[in-house]
GUVEXBA-38222 format. One line per 2 residues: their letters; for each residue x, y negated, z negated of C-alpha. Coordinates in pm, 1 decimal, m for minus. Example, Ala and Ser with C-alpha at 12.3 -4.5 7.8 and 13.67 -1.06 7.14 Angstrom:
BEGIN
as	1230.0 450.0 m780.0 | 1367.0 106.0 m714.0
//
This chain:
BEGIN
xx	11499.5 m7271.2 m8182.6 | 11228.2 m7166.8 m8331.8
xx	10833.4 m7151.5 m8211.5 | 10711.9 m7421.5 m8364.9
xx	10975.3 m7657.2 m8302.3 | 10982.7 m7594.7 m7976.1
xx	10611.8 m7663.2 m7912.7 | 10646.6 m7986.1 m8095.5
xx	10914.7 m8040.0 m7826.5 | 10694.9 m7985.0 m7538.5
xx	10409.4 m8176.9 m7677.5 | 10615.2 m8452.0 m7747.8
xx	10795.4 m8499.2 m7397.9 | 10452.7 m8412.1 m7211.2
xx	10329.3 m8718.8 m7459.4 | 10582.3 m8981.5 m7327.9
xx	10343.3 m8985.9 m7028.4 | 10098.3 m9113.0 m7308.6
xx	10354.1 m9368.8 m7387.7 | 10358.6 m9520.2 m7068.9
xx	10021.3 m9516.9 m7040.4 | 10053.6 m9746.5 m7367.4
xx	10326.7 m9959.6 m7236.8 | 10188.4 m10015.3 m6862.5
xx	9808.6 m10061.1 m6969.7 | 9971.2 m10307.7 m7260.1
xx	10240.7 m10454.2 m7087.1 | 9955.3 m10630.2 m6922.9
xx	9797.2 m10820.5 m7266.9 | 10142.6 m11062.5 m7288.3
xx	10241.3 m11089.1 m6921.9 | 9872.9 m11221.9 m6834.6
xx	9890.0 m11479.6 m7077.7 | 10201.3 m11646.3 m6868.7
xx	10173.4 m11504.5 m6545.7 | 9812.3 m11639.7 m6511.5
xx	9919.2 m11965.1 m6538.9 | 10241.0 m11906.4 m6324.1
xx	9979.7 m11803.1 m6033.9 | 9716.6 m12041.7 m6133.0
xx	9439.2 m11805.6 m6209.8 | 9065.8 m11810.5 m6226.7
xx	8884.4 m11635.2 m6420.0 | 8789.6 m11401.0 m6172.0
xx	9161.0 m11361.7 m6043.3 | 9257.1 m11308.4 m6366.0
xx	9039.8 m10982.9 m6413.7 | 9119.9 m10855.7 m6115.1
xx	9510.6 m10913.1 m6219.0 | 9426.7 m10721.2 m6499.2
xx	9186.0 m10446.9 m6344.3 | 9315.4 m10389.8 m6068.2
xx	9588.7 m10121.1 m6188.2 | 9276.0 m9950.3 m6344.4
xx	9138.9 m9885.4 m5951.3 | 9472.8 m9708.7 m5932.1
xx	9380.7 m9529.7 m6257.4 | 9063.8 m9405.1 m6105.6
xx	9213.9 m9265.4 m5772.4 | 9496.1 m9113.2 m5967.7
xx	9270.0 m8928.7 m6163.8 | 9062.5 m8830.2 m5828.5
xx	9418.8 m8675.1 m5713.0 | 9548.0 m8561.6 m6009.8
xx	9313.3 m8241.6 m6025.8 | 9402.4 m8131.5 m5690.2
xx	9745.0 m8208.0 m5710.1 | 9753.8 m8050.6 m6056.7
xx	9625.7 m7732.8 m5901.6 | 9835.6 m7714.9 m5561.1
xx	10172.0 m7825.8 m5779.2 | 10109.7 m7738.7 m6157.0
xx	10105.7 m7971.0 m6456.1 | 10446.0 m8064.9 m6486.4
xx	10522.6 m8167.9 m6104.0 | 10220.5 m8328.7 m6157.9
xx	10372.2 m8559.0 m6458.4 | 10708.8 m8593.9 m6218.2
xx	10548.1 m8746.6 m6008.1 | 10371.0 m8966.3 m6215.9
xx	10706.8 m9072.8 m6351.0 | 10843.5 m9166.1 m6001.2
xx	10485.1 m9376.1 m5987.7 | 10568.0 m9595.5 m6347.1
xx	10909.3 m9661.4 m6197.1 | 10817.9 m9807.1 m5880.1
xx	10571.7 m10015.0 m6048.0 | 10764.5 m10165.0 m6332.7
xx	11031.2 m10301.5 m6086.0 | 10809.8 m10400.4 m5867.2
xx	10549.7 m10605.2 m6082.4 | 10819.8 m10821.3 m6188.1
xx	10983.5 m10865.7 m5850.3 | 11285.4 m11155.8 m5909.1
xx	11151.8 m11516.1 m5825.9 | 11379.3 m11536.5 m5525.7
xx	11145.6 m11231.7 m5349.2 | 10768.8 m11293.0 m5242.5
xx	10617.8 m11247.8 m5581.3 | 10232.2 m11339.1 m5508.2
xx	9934.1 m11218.3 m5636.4 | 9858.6 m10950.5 m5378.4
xx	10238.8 m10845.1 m5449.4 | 10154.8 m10801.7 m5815.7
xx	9840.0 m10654.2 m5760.3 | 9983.4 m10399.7 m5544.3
xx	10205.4 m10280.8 m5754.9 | 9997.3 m10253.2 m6021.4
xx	9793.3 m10024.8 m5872.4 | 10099.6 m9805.3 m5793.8
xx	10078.2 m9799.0 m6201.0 | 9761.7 m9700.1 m6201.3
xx	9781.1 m9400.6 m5981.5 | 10078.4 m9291.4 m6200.0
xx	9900.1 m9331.8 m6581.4 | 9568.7 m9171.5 m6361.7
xx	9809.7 m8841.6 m6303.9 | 9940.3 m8839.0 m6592.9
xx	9613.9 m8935.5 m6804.6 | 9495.1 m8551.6 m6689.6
xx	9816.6 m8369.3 m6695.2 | 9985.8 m8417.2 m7025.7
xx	9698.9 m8333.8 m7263.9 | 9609.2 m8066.8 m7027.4
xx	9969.2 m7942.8 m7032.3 | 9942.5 m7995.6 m7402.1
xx	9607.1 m7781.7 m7448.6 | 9751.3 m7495.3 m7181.5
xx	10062.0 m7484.1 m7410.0 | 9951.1 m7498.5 m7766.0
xx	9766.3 m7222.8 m8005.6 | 9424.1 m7269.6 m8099.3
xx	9459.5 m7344.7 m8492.3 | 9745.9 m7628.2 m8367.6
xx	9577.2 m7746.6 m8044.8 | 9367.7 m8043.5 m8166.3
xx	9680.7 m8164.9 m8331.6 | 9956.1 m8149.8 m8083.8
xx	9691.2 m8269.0 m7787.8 | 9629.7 m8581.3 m8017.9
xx	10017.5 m8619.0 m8006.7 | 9953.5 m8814.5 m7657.3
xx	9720.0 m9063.6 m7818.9 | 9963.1 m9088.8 m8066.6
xx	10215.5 m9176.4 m7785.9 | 9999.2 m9414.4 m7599.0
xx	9893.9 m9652.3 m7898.2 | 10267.9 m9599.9 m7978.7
xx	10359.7 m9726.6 m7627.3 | 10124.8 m10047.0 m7694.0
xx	10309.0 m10143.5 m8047.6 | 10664.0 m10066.9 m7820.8
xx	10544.1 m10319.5 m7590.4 | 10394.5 m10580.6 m7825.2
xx	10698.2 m10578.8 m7991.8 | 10920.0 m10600.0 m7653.7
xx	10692.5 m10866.9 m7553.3 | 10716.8 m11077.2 m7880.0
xx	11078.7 m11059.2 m7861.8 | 11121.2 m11130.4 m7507.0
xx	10874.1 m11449.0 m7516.6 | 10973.8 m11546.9 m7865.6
xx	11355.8 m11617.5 m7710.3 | 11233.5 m11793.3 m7414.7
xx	11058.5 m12128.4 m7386.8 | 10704.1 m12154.3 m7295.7
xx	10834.4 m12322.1 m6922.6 | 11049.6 m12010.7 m6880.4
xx	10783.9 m11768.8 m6971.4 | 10611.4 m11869.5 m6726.5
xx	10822.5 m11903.8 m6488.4 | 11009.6 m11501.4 m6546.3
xx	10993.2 m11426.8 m6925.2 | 10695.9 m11209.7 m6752.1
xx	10886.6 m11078.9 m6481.5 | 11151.0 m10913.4 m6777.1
xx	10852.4 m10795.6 m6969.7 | 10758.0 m10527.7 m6690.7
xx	11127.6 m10452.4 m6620.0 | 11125.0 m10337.3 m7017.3
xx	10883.5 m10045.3 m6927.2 | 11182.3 m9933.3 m6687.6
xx	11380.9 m9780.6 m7001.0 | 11070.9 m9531.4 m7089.2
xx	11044.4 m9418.4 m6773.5 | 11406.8 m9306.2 m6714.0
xx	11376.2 m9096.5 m7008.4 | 11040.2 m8937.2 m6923.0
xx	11145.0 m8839.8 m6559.6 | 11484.5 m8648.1 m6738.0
xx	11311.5 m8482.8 m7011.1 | 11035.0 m8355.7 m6773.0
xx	11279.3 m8132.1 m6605.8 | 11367.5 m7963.7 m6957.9
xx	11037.5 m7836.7 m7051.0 | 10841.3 m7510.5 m6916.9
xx	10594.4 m7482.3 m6678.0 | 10217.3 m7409.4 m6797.3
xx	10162.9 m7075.1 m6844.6 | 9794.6 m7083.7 m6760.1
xx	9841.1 m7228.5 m6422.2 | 10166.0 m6968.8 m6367.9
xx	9879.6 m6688.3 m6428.2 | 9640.8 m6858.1 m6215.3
xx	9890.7 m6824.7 m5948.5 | 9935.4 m6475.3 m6016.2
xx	10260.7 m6552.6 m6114.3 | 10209.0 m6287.4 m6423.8
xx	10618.2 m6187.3 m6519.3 | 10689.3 m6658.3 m6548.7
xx	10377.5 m6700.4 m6746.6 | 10472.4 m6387.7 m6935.2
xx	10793.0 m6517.1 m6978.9 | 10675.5 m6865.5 m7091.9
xx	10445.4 m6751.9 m7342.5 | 10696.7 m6543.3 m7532.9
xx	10943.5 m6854.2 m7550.1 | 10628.2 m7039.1 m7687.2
xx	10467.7 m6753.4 m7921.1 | 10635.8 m6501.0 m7982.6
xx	10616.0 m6176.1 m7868.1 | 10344.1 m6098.7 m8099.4
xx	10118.3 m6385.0 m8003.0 | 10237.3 m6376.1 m7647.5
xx	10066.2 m6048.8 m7604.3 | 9731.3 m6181.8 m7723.8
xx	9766.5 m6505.2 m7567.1 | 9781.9 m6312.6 m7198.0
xx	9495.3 m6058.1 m7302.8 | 9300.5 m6408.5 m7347.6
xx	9423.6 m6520.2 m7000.5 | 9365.5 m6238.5 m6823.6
xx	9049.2 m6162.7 m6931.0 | 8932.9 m6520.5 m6884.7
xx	9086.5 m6518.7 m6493.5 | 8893.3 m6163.5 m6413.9
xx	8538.6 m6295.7 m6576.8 | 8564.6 m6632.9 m6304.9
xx	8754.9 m6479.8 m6050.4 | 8852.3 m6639.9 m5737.3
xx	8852.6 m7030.0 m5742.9 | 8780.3 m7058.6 m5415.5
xx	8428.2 m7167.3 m5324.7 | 8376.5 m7363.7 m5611.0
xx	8116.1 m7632.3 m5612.6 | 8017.5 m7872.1 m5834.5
xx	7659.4 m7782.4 m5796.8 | 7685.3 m7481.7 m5912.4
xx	7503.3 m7329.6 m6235.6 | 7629.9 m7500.5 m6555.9
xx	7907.6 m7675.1 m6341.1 | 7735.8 m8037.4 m6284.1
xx	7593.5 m8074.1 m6633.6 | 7979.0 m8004.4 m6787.6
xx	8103.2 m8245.6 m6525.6 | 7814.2 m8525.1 m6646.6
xx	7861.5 m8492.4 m7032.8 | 8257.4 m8515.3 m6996.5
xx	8190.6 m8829.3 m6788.4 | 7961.4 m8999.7 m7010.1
xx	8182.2 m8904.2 m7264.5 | 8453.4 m9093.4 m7076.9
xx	8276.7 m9372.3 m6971.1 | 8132.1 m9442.4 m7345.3
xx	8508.2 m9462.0 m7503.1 | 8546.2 m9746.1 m7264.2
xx	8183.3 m9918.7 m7340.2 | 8331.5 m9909.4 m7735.1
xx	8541.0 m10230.6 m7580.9 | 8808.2 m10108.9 m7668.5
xx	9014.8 m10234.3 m7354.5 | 8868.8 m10559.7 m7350.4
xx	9057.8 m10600.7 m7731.3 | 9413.7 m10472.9 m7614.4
xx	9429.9 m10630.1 m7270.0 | 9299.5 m10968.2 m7399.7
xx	9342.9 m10972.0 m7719.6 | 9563.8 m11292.2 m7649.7
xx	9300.9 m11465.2 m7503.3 | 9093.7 m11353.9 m7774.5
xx	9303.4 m11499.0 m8071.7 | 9390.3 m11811.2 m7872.9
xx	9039.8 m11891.4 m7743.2 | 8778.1 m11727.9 m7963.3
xx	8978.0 m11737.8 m8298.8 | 9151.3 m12081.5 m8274.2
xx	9544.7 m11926.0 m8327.6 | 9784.7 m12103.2 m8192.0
xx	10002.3 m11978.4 m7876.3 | 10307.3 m11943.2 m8099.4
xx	10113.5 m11720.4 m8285.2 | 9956.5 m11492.2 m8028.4
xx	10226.2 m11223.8 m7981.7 | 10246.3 m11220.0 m8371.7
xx	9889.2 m11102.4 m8402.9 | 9943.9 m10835.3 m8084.1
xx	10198.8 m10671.5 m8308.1 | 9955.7 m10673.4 m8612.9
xx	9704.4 m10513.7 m8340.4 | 9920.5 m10279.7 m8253.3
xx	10065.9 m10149.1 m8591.9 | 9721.3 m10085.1 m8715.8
xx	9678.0 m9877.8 m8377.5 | 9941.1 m9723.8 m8399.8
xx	9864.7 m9601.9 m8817.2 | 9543.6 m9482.4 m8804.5
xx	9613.8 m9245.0 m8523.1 | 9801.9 m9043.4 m8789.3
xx	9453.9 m9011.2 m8921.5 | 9282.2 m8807.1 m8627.9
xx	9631.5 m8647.8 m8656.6 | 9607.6 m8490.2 m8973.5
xx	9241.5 m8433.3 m8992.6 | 9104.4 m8371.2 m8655.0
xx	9144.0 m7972.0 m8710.7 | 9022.9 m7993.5 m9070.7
xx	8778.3 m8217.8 m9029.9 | 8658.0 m8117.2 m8667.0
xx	8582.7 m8350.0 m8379.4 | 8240.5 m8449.2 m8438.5
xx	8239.6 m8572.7 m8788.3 | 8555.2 m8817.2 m8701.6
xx	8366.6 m8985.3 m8348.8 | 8065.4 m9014.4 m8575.9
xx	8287.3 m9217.3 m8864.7 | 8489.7 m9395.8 m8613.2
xx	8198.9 m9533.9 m8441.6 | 8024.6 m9625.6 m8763.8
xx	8374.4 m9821.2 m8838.5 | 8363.1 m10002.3 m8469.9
xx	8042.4 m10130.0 m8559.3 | 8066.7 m10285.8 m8884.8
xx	8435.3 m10430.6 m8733.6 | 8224.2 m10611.3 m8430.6
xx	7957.3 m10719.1 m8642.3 | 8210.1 m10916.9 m8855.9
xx	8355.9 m11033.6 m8517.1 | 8057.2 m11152.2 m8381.2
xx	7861.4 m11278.9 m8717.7 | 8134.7 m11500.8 m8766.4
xx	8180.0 m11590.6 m8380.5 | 7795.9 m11701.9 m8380.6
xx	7773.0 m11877.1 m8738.3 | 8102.1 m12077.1 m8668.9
xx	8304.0 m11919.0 m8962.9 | 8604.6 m11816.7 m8790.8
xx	8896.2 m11709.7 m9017.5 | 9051.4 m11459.8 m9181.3
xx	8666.7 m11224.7 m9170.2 | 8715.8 m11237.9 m8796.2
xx	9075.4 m11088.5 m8799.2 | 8968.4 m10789.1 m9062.9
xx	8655.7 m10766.1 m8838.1 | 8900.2 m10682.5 m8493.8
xx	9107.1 m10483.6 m8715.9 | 8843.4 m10265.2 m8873.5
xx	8689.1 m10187.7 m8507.1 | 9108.8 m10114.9 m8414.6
xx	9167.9 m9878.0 m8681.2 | 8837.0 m9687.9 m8604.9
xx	8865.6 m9611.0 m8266.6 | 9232.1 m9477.6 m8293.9
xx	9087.0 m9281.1 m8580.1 | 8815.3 m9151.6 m8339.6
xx	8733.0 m9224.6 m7967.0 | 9088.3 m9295.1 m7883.6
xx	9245.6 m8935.3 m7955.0 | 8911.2 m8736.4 m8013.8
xx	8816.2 m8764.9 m7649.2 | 9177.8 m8655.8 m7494.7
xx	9085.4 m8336.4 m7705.7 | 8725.6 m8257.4 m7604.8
xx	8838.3 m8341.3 m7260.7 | 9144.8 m8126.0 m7218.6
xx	8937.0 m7858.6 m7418.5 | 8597.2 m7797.3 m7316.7
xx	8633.6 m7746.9 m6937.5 | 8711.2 m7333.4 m6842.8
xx	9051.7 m7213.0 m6693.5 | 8977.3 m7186.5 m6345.0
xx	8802.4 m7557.6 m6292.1 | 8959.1 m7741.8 m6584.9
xx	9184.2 m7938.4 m6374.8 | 8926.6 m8051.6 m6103.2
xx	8627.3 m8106.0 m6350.7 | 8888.1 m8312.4 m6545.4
xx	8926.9 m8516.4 m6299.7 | 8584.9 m8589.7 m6246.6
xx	8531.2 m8681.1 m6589.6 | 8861.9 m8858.5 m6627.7
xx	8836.2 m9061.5 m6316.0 | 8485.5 m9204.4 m6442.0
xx	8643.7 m9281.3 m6757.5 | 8899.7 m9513.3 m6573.8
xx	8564.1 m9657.4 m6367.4 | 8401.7 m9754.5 m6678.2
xx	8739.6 m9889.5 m6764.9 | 8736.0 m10142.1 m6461.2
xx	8395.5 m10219.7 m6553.6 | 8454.0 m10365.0 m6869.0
xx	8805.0 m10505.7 m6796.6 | 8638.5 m10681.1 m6497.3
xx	8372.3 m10800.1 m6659.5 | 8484.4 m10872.8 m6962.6
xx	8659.1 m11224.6 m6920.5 | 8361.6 m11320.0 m6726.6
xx	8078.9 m11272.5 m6973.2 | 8335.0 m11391.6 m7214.6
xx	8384.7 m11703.6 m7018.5 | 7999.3 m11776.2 m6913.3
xx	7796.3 m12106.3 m7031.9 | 7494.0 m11819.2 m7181.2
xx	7801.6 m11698.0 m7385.6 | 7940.9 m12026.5 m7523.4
xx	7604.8 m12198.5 m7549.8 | 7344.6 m11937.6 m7666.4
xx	7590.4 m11688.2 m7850.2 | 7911.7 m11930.8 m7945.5
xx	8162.7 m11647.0 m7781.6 | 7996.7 m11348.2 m7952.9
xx	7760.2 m11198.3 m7682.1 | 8051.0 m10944.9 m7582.6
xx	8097.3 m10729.5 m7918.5 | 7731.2 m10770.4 m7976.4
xx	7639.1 m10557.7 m7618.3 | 7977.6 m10327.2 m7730.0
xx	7782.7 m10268.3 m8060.2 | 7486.6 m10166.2 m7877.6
xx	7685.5 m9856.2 m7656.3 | 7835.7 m9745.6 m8023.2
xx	7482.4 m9680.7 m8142.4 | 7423.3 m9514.3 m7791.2
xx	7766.6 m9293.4 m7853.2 | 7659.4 m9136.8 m8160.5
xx	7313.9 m9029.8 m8007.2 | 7502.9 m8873.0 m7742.1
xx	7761.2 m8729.9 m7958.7 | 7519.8 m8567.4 m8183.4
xx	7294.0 m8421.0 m7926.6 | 7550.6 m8284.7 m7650.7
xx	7915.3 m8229.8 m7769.8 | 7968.7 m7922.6 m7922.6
xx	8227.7 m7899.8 m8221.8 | 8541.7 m7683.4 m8060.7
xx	8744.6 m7698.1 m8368.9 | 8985.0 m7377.7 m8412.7
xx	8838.6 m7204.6 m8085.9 | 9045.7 m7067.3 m7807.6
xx	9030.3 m7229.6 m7475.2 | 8893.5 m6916.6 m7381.7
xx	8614.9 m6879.1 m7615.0 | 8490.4 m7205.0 m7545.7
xx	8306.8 m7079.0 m7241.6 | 8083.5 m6917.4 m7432.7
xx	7960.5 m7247.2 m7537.2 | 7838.0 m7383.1 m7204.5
xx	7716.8 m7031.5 m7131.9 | 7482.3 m7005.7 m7405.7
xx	7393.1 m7372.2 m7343.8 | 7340.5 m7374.9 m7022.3
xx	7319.0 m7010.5 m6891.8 | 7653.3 m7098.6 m6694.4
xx	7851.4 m6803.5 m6576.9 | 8205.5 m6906.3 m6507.0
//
């Protein structure tokens, strides 16, 4: 098998952990809009329903760094597997079992915990594995897989409520919608024992002659040779991990701007669209609940195309210019959202409007900051400083998934700003991204994980 292939291959079984991510973050969107009314919800019950497997997302990404480091990259995405599978049977525990909120709830988190693990390991796998000049591509493979895992479900969804009546829907058409995620996992958990270990953790356990012998499967010879020159040179300039604090020089200002980072994709409101989005077309935009799954799928399939945009671009165009466009795009897709939410004009404007701000984040925020994130951290305290950054992306996630149907839902909101108050305060943290973007995140385009040190060093006088 050739090299190329064969990294394709890697990236592409690593990204199935993306495609759960997709599936058990979008299973959600359709088995809220029944099982809410199966268990009666509030509106506060129903956001903690939906953001409570987030909580699980944020302490899997506390663990994941650790673990990643103590068991490597790929036992870290086993075990994340095993996670996904508990929690898809058990979310949609048969009607003859306890099934209650707290039940649901629990197992949710179980989810989380699993996509938190595997929302650090798989691109970092990815960006341990890959050349430079191919990196930003194959790492935006697992975006690719998780807004592939949200059409998968849509369309799962649609099916499975479309061929059950609204009664049994409610009653277990949800129940069968998390079982569906049950087939994904299967096939991640056997495929993850087929693929390599990373060959940057291997050397970082001085286990020299398996990352050696990884890297020539990967490279080639030729390439190999450089590729350990870059490793070993990196592991003798940081030497020993232990000690490591997050105070020290040029540690703690990495660790803040790949949180912000983090915690502004999520302030785009771009999970308040995909886990609501059928409240959203039912409430806010007047469709009927026959039609709600229908307009998921349309969600979804313009997700799921412009990601092939980032794709083929990001290492042309670099990362910068694309969260710059994409942000530009959000903002002119919530303005037509909310202009028409607080004239009264809903219609057809409204849909474009929620479709413009979908295509420009998977164009942008959604795969550009896997990349920066599995990128711009050094060797030795990528996996920890990942987590950091990572687990305050998933605690901005709670925050707006929380929050979301309750501003949505308040008399200022229906009163004062007929339903639009939400997109207009999203609006407002785009403008704040691009600020941010501009001033602190360097462009990494075509540089070796290696070289990308010298970066922060300059920057910061850091000395890892």
């Amino acid at each position: 098998m050739n090299n190329k292939l064969f990294i394709i291959l890697i990236a592409a079984v690593a990204s199935i952990g993306g495609l759960l991510f997709g599936y058990d973050t979008g299973v959600i969107n359709g088995t809220q809009f029944y099982f809410s009314k199966y268990f009666n919800l509030t509106d506060v019950q129903k956001g903690w329903a939906v953001s409570s497997a987030v909580l699980g997302c944020l302490g899997g990404a506390l663990v994941a760094g650790p673990l990643s480091k103590v068991i490597g990259r790929k036992n870290s995405l086993i075990v994340s597997a095993l996670l996904f599978t508990l929690s898809a049977w058990g979310s949609g525990l048969p009607s003859f079992l306890p099934q209650t909120l707290d039940m649901l709830v629990f197992f949710r988190i179980i989810g989380g915990i699993g996509i938190g693990i595997a929302s650090i390991n798989a691109p970092m796998y990815i960006a341990e594995i890959a050349p430079a000049r191919q990196r930003g591509n194959l790492v935006t493979y697992y975006q690719l897989a998780i807004v592939t895992g949200f059409f998968v479900v849509f369309l799962a969804t649609y099916f499975i409520g479309n061929n059950l009546s609204e009664a049994e829907n409610i009653e277990s058409g949800w129940r069968v919608m998390f079982w569906s995620e049950l087939i994904p996992c299967f096939l991640f958990l056997i495929l993850l024992f087929l693929v390599p270990k990373s060959p940057r953790w291997l050397a970082l356990k001085q286990r020299m002659e398996e990352a050696r012998t990884v890297l020539v499967k990967i490279h080639g010879e030729e390439m190999a040779i450089e590729e350990e020159k870059e490793i070993n040179k990196s592991i003798e300039k940081e030497g020993s991990s232990e000690g490591f604090s997050i105070f020290a020089k040029g540690i703690l200002p990495l660790i803040l701007i790949g949180s912000i980072l983090s915690i502004l994709q999520q302030t785009t409101g771009i999970n308040a669209v995909l886990y609501y989005g059928a409240d959203i077309f039912e409430k806010a935009l007047g469709f009927g609940q026959e039609d709600v799954l229908e307009q998921q799928i349309l969600l979804a399939a313009v997700n799921f195309i412009f990601t092939f945009i980032a794709m083929f671009s990001v290492d042309k165009l670099g990362r910068k210019p694309l969260v710059i466009i994409g942000c530009i795009g959000m903002i002119i897709g919530f303005m037509l959202l909310g202009v028409t939410l607080k004239t009264g004009n809903v219609g057809v404007v409204s849909l474009i409007g929620i479709l413009v701000f979908i295509g420009s984040f998977a164009m942008s925020m959604g795969p550009i900051t896997w990349v920066l994130l599995a990128e711009m951290f050094p060797n030795r305290v990528r996996s920890v400083i990942l987590s950091i950054a990572v687990a305050a992306q998933w605690a901005g996630n709670y925050m707006v998934s929380q929050t979301f149907p309750i501003i949505a839902g308040s008399e200022v909101n229906a009163t004062n700003w007929n339903g639009s108050l939400p997109y207009f305060l999203f609006s407002i943290f785009l403008v704040v991204l691009i600020g941010f973007t501009l001033k602190y995140i360097p462009e990494t385009k075509g540089r070796s994980l290696e070289s990308l040190e010298e970066i922060w060093e300059s920057k910061f006088g850091a000395k890892f």
